[in-house]
C-alpha positions as CSV (number, residue, x, y, z in Angstrom):
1,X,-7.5,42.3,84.7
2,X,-5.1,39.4,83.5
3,X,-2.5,40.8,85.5
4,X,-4.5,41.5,88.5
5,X,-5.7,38.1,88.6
6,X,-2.7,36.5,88.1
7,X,-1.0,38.0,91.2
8,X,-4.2,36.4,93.3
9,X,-3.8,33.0,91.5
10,X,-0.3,33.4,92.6
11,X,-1.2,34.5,96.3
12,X,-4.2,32.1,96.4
13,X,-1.9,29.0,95.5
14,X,0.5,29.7,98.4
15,X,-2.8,29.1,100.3
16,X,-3.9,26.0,98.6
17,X,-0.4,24.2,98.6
18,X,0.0,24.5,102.3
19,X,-3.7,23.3,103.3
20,X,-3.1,19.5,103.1
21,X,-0.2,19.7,105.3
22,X,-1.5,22.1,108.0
23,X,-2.6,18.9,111.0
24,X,0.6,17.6,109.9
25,X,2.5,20.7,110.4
26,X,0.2,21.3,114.0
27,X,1.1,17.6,115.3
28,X,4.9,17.8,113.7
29,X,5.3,20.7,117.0
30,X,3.8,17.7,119.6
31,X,0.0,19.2,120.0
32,X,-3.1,17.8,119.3
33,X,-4.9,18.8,116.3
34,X,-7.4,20.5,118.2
35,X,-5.1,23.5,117.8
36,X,-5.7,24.1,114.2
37,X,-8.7,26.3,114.5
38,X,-6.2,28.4,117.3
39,X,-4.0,28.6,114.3
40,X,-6.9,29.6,112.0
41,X,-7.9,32.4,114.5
42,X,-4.5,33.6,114.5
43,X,-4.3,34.0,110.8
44,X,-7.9,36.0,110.7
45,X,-7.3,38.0,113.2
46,X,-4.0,39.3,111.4
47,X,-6.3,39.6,108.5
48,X,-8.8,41.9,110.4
49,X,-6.1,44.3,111.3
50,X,-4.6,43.9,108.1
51,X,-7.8,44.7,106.9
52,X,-8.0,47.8,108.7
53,X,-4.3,49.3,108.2
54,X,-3.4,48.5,104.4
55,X,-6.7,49.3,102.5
56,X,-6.6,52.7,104.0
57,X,-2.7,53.0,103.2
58,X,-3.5,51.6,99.1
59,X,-6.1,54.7,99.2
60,X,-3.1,57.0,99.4
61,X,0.3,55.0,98.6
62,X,-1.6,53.3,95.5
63,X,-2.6,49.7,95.0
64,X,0.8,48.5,93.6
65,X,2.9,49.2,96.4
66,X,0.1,47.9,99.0
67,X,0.3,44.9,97.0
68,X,3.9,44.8,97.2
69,X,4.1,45.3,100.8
70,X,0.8,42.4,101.7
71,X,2.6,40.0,99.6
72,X,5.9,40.8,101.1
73,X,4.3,39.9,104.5
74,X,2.7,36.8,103.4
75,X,6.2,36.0,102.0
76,X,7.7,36.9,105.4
77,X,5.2,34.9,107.3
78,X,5.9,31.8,105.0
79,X,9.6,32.1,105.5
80,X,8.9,32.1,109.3
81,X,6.6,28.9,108.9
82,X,9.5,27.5,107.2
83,X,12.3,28.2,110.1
84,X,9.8,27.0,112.6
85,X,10.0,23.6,110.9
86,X,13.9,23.4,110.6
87,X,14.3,23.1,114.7
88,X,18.4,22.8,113.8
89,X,18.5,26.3,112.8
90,X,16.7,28.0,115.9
91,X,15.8,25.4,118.4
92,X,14.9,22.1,119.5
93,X,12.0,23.1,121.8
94,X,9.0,22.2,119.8
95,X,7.0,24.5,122.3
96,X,8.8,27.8,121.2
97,X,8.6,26.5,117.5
98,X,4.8,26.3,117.9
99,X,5.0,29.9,118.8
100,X,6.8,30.5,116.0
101,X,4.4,28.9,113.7
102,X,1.8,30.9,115.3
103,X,3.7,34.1,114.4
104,X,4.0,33.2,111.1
105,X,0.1,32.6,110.8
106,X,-0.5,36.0,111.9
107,X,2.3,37.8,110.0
108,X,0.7,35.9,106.9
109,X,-3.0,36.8,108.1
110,X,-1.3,40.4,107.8
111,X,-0.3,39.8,104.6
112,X,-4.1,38.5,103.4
113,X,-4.8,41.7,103.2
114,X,-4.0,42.0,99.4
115,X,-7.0,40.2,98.5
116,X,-9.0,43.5,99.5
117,X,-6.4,45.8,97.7
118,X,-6.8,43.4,95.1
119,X,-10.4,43.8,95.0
120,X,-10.1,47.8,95.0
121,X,-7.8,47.5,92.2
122,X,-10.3,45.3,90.1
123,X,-12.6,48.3,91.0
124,X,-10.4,50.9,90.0
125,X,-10.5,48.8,86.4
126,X,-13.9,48.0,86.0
127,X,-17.2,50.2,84.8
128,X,-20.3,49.6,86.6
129,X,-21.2,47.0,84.6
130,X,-18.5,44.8,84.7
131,X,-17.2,45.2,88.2
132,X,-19.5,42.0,89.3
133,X,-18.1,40.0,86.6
134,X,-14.0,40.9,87.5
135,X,-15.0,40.8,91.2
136,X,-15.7,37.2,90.3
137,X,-13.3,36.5,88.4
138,X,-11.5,36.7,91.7
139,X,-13.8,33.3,92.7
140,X,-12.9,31.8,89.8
141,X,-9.1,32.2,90.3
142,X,-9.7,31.2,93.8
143,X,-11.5,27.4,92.5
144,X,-8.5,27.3,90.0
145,X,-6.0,27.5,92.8
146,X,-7.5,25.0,95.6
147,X,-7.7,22.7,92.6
148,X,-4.3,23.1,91.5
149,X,-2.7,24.2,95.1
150,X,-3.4,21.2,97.1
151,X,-2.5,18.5,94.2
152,X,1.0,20.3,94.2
153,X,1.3,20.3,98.3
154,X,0.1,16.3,98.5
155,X,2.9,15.8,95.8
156,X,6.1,17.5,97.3
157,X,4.7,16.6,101.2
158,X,6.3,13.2,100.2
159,X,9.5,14.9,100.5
160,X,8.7,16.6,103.7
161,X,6.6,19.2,105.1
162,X,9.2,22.0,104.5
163,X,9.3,21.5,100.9
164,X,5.5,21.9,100.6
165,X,6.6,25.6,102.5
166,X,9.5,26.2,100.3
167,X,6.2,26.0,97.0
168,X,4.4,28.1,98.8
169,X,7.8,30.2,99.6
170,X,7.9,29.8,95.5
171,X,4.8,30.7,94.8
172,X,4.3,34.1,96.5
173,X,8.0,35.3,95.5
174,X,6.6,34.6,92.2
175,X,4.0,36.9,92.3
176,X,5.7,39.4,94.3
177,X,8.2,39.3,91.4
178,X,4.8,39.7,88.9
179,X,3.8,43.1,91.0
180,X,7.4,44.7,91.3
181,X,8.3,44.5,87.3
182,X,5.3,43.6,85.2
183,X,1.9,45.4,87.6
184,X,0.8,48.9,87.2
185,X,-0.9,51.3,88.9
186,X,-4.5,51.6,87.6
187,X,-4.6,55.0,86.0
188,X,-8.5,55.9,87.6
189,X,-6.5,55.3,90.9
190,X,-3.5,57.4,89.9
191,X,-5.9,60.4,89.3
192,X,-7.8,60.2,92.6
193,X,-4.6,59.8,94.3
194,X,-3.9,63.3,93.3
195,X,-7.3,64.6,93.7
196,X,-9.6,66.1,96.7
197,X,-11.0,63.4,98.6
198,X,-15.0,62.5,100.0
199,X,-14.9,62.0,103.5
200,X,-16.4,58.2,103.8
201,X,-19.3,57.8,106.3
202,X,-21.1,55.1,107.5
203,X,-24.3,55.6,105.5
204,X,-27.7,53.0,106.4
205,X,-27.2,51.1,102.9
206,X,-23.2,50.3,103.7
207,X,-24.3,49.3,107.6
208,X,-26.8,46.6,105.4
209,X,-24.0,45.5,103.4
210,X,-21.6,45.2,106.2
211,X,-24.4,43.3,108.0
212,X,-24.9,40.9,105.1
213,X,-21.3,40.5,104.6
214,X,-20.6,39.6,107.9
215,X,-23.8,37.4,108.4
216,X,-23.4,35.8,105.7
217,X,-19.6,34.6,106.3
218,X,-20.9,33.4,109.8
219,X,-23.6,31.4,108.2
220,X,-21.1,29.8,105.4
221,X,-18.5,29.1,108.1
222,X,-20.7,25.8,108.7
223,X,-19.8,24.6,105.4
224,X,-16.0,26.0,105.4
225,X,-15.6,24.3,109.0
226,X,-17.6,21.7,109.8
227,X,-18.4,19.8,105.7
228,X,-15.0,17.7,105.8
229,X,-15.4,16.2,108.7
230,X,-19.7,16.0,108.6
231,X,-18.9,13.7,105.2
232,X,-16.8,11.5,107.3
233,X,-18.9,11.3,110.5
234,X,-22.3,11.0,108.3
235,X,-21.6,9.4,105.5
236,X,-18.3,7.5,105.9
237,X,-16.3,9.4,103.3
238,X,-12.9,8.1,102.2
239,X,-9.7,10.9,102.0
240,X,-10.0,10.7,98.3
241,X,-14.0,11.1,98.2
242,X,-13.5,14.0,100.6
243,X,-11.4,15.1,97.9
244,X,-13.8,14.5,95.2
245,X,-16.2,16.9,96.9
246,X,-13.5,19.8,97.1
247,X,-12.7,19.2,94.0
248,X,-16.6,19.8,92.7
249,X,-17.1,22.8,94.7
250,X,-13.7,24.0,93.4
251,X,-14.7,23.2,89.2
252,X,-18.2,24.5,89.8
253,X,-16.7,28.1,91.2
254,X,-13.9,28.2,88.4
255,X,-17.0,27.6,85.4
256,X,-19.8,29.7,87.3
257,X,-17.3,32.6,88.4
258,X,-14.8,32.8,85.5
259,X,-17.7,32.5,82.9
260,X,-21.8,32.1,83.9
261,X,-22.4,34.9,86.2
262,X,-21.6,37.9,83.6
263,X,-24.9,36.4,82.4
264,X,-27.0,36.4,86.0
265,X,-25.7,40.3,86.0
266,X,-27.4,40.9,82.5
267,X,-30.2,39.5,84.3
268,X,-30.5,40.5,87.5
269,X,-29.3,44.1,89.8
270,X,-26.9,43.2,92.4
271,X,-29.3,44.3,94.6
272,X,-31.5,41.0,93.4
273,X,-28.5,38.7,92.9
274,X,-27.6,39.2,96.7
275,X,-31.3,38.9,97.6
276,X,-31.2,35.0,95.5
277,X,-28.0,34.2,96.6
278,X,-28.9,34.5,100.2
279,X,-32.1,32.6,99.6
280,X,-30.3,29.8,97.8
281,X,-27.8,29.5,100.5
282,X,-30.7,29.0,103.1
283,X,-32.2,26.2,101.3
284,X,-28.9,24.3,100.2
285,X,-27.7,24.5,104.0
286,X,-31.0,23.4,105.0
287,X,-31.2,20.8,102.5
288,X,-27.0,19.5,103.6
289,X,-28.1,19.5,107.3
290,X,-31.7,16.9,106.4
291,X,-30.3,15.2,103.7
292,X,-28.9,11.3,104.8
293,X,-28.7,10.0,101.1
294,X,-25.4,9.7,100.0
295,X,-25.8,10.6,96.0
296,X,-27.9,13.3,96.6
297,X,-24.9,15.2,98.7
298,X,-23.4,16.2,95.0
299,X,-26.0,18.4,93.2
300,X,-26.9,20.1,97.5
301,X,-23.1,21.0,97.3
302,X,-22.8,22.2,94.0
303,X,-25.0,24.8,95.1
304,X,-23.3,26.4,97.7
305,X,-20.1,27.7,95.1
306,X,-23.1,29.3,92.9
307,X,-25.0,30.5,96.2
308,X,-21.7,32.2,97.3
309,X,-20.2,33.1,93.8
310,X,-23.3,35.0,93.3
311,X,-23.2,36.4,96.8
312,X,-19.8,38.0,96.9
313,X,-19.1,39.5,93.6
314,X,-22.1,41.2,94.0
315,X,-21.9,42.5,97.2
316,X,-18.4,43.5,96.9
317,X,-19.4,45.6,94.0
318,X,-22.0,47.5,95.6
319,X,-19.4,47.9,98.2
320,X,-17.5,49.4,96.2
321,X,-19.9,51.7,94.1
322,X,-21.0,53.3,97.4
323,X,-17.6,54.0,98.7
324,X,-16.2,56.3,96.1
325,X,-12.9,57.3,96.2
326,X,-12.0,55.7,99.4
327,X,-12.5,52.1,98.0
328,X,-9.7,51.0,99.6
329,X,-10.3,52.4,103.0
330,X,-14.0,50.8,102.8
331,X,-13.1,47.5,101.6
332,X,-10.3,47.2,103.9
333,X,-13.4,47.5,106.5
334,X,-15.3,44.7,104.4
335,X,-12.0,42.4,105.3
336,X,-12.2,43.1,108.9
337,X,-16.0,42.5,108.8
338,X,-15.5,39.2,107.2
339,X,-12.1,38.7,109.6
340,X,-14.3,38.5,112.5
341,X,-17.1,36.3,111.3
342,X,-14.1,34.0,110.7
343,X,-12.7,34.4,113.8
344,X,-16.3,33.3,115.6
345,X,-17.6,30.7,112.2
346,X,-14.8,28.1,113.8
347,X,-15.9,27.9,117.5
348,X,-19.9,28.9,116.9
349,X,-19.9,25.5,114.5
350,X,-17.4,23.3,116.5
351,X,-19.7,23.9,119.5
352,X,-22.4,22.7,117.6
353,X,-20.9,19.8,115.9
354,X,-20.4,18.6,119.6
355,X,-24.1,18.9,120.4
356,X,-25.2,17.3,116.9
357,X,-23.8,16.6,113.5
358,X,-26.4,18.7,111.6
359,X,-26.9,21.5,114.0
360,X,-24.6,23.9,112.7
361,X,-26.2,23.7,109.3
362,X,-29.5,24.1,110.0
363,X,-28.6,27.1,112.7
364,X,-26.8,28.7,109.9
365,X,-29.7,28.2,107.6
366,X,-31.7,30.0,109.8
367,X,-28.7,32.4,109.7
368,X,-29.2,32.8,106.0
369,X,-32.6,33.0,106.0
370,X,-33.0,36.1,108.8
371,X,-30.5,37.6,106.1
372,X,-32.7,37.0,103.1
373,X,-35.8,38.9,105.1
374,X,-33.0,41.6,105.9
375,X,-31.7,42.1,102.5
376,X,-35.4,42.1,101.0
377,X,-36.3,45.4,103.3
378,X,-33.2,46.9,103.9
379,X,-31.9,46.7,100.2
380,X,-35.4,47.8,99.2
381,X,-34.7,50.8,97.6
């Protein structure tokens, strides 16, 4: 598990150096920064066929070398990023370079596809009553990065944008580094690898927890998409107190996910835990989209990292207890579920920002609350 999470700390902090930077790196190519959800597309929709194509292959190659080969493309798609930014060495024609940036945002959405082989791995580790508590461990090391991640990209963008790609260049040779030498293969997978296979079907309870999957990125795309600017627009938020938010959401994820929710699984099935999250995330993106008092924006926020670290471990687990031995396979098909809600979250909220401020939160607590009536009769039994 140490290991395991390591490698996604590693991946995860490529991620988090390079999001302070990305409108700079959009306008640095001479567009507006109305391209950056375009680039944000691009990136899921490499990670929806990624999704597809390398949790299948992990099922029969093993998770090691899939996790050598997704973190060799997100290593490729960074080095691309990097070359688009040094016009000398390919061109001067900040048109062709923004296509180039755009090919390394998909090559590297390719490459996101080791989070799901990560996640089959941390199932391949885990008994049934731990795997919620690993699979959010994976939250946790996800917080710990975005905290860490963009501190380091502010810090070297003084330098320049392309040495804020050469730490993230760092970061994910590091961990590729980790999964060649140090990373084995999980001996549970090593036996099934060798071993007659289930064919996976679509049964009704998976179709349910791809519904809720997908439904329920849609419906936190509002906060993902549209929160930075809504603190700006509505409440006149500052850089660094935009920063002071992130930062909250990011410590509350790294205390509730690394520690507090192998507790709520003593507690509660993941059956119930993805019936409370669901219903928590209804009311806090209900209360974000009324709420007009500036103090009060703290404890709404801090619930959305426990209504979503309570969310996605669980589910994923389930996930992962129905599929069998074709865990990779299945939640390669979780990623492309999730790929797609992020593909639509971006222009289903931006359309709605344009209308009103707080219309995409309260449409995507109605979102979350058709959900909660969904996973109360179709989890049922």
């Amino acid at each position: 598990m140490f290991l395991i999470l390591a490698t996604a700390f590693l991946d995860i902090l490529g991620i988090g150096i390079l999001i302070p930077v990305l409108p700079d790196i959009i306008t640095h190519f001479g567009v507006s920064e109305a391209w950056n959800p375009y680039s944000q597309w691009i990136y899921s929709i490499g990670m929806f066929l990624g999704g597809l194509v390398f949790g299948r292959l992990s099922d029969k190659y093993g998770r090691k070398n899939l996790l050598s080969v997704t973190t060799s493309f997100n290593l490729l798609g960074y080095i691309i990023l990097w070359l688009s930014l040094s016009s000398g060495i390919i061109s001067a024609n900040l048109g062709f370079l923004f296509v180039v940036f755009l090919i390394a945002r998909f090559v590297s959405g390719l490459g996101g596809a080791w989070l799901w082989v990560a996640q089959a791995y941390i199932s391949d580790v885990s008994t049934s009553a731990t795997k919620t508590k690993n699979m959010g461990m994976i939250g946790a090391a996800f917080g710990l990065a975005f905290l860490i991640g963009p501190a380091i990209g502010g810090l070297l963008s003084h330098w320049g944008i392309e040495y804020v790609i050469l730490g993230c260049i760092v970061a994910i040779t590091a961990n590729l580094i980790l999964i060649l030498t140090v990373l084995k293969e999980p001996i549970k997978h090593e036996v099934e690898m060798h071993a007659d296979h289930v064919p996976f079907y679509f049964s009704r309870p998976m179709i349910i927890l791809f519904i809720l999957s997908f439904g329920g990125t849609l419906a936190f795309s509002a906060v993902q998409s549209g929160s930075t600017q809504y603190y700006t627009d509505v409440f006149g938020f500052s850089g660094d107190q935009r920063w002071y938010t992130l930062s909250l959401v990011g410590l509350i994820a790294i205390i509730y996910q690394g520690g507090l929710i192998r507790f709520v699984r003593n507690a509660f099935s993941e059956i119930q835990m993805i019936q409370i999250a669901i219903a928590l995330m209804s009311l806090s993106l209900y209360l974000f989209a009324v709420n007009r008092i500036t103090y009060l924006i703290f404890p709404i926020i801090a619930l959305f990292p426990i209504a979503m670290g309570t969310f996605q471990p669980a589910i994923n687990a389930l996930i992962a207890d129905k599929a069998g031995k074709e865990v990779g396979k299945v939640m390669g098909y979780n990623t492309s579920v999730i790929s797609i809600a992020s593909i639509i979250g971006p222009f289903f909220v931006g359309t709605l920002y344009t209308m009103s401020y707080s219309l995409p939160f309260y449409i995507s607590a109605g979102i979350a609350f058709i959900l909660f009536i969904v996973a109360m009769i179709g989890l049922k039994k």
